[in-house]
N, C-alpha and C positions, 0 to 999 in steps of 0.2 A: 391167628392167636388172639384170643377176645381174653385184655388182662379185667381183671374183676378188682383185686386190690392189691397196695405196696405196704409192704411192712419198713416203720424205719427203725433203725437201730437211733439213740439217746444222746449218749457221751461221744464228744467229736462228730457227731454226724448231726443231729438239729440243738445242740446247747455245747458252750464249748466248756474243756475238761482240765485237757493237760494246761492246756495254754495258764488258764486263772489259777491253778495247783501252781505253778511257779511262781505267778503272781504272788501269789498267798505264800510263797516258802521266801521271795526274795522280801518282801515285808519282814514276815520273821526275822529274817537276816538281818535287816537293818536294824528292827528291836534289841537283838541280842547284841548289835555292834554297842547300842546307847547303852542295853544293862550291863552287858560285864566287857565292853574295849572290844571282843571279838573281830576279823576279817571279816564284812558280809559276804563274798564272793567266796571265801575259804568254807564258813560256815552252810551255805546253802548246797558247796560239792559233799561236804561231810555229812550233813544231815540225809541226803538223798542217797548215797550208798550204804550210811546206818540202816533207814529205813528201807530199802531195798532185803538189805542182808537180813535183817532181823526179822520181817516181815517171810521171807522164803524159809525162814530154820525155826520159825514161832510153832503152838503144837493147832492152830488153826489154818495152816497154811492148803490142806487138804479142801477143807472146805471152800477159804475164801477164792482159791484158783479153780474150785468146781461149779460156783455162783457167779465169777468175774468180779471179785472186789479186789482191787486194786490196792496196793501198799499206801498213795494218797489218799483214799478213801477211807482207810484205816487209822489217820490223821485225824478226820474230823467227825464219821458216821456216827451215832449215835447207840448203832444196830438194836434196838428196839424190837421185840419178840419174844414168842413164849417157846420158840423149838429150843432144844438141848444146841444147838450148834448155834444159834443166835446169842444165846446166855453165856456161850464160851466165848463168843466172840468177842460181845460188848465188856467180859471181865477183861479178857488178855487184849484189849484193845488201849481200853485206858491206862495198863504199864509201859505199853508197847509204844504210846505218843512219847510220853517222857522217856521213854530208853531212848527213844531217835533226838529229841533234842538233848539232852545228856551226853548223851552221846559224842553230836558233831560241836559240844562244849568244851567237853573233856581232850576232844583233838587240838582245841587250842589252850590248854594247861589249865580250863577253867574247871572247877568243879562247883555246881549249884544248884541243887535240887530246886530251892525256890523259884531263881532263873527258871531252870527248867520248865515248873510248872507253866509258869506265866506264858513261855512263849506254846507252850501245849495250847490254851486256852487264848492265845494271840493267832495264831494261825487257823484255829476252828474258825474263829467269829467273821475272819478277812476271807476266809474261801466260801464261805456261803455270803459274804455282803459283792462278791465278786462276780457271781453269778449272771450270767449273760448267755443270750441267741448265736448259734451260725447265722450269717448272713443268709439272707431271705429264706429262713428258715418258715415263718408265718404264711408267706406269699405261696412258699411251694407245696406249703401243706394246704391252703384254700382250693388253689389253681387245680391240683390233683382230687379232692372230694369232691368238687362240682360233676364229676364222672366215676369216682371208682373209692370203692371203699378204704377208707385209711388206720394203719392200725400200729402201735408201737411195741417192739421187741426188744427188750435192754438186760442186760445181765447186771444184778447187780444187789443187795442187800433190800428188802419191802421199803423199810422205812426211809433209806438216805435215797431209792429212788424214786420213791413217793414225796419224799420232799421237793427232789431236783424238777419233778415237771409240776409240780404245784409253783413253784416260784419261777418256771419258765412260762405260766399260762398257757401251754401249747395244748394241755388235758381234754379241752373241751371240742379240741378235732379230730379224737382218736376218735374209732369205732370200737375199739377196744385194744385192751394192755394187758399183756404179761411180762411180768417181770423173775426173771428168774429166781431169783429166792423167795416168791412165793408159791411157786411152780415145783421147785426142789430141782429146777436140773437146768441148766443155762448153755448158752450155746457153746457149741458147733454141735451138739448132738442135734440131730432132726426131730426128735419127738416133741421139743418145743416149737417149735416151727409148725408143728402138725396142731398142737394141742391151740393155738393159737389160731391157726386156718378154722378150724370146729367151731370156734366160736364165731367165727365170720360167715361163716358159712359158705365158704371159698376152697375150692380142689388146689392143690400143690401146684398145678399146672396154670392156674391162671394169677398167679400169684408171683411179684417182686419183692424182691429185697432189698435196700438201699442204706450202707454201712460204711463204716471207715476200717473196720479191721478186717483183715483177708482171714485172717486165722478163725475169726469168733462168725463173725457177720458172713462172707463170701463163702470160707467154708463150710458153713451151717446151712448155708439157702441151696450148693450145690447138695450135699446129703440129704434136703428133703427133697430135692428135686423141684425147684421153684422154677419157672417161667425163664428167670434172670436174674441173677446177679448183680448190681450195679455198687461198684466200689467208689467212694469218697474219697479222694487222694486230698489227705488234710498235709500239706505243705507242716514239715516238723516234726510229723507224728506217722509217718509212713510203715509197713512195715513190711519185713524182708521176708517175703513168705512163696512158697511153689505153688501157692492156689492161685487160679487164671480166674478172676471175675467175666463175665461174660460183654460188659460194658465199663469202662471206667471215665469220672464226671471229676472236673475239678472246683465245680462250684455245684450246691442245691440247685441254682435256676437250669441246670442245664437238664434237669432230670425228668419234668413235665412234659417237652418237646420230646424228648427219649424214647417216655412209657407210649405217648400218644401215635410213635413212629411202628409200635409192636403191634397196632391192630391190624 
């Protein structure tokens, strides 16, 4: 088996996601404690199954569970676009922050729009200054293009994941990027996966994948029929799924000694 290139999945897998998203909620928390007396530990459970709940009954929910945008990323994205389905997003996006803080205020007797707002516009500013690498996320991506082309797959709105790898620096070691919302269709379907190979100019078969989600990333690379599989087992953010990865890595470095064992 001669691999030619690895595609890596974004969030959790070379830049971390959930981990600073709570970061950035427990912040919040402690704000709301200083503006209106709130529990932060009370406030951060309530805000997080507001947003959950509101985010799955919202009338964008079709879309954003069909690009992979996430109920956190609906928190601070900006969704920037001219499609009909980015425009709905970005309007019901900006009620939709305040409904969640509102919300997990109103669970504790408080009622304050202005509160509200502020920690809407508290929690943007602290998830993008939060921003940060998986560990040897840089190293594994060098180690791996001195040999094989490298290229990144992420689901996710253009603009919030156009920003996330602009402010991870990692941009300038892809071979190339798609992203799912600007693709129109995000994984686990394989036609991204494909539309993606085309431009690499690499066959399904000589081609890796290397993900944290079984459901989006793992699932997605066995449907196009990739080479391998190799799942990210991110300690925290695991998930309970019947898809079999073909390899599974609990760190980035382990995954250059990996690909280099398939030829």
């Amino acid at each position: 088996m001669v691999i030619e290139a690895i595609l890596f999945d974004l969030d959790d897998t070379l830049i971390v996601d959930e981990a600073v998203s709570m970061e950035a909620m427990k912040s919040t928390a402690d704000f709301a404690a200083k503006l209106a007396g709130v529990s932060a530990p009370l406030f951060v459970e309530q805000a997080r199954k507001t947003g959950a709940a509101l985010w799955r009954e919202g009338a964008c929910h079709a879309y954003t569970k069909s690009i992979g945008i996430s109920f956190n990323e609906c928190l601070w994205g900006e969704f920037h676009g001219e499609t009909p389905e980015l425009q709905a997003l970005r309007a019901w996006a900006l009620d939709y922050r305040e409904a969640v803080f509102a919300g997990a205020l109103r669970a504790q007797e408080v009622s304050d729009e202005d509160v509200a707002e502020q920690l809407a516009e508290h929690f943007s500013t602290v998830r993008r200054q939060l921003q940060r690498l998986m560990p040897d996320a840089v190293e594994t991506l060098v180690r791996l293009k001195a040999n094989h082309k490298v290229a990144l797959l992420t689901n996710g709105a253009p603009d919030l994941q156009r920003e996330k790898i602009a402010a991870s620096g990692l941009g300038k070691h892809f071979d190339a990027i798609a992203v799912s919302g600007e693709r129109g269709i995000g994984k686990p379907r394989p036609e991204i996966f494909h539309l993606l190979l085309k431009d690499l100019g690499v066959a399904p078969g000589a081609a890796v994948m290397v993900g944290n989600s079984l459901e989006r990333d793992i699932a997605g690379a066995l449907n196009a029929e990739l080479a391998a599989a190799i799942w990210l087992q991110v300690p925290g953010s695991e998930e309970h799924d019947d898809v079999k990865p073909h390899h599974t890595v609990r760190g980035l470095h382990e995954v250059p000694p990996l690909v280099e064992a398939m030829a």
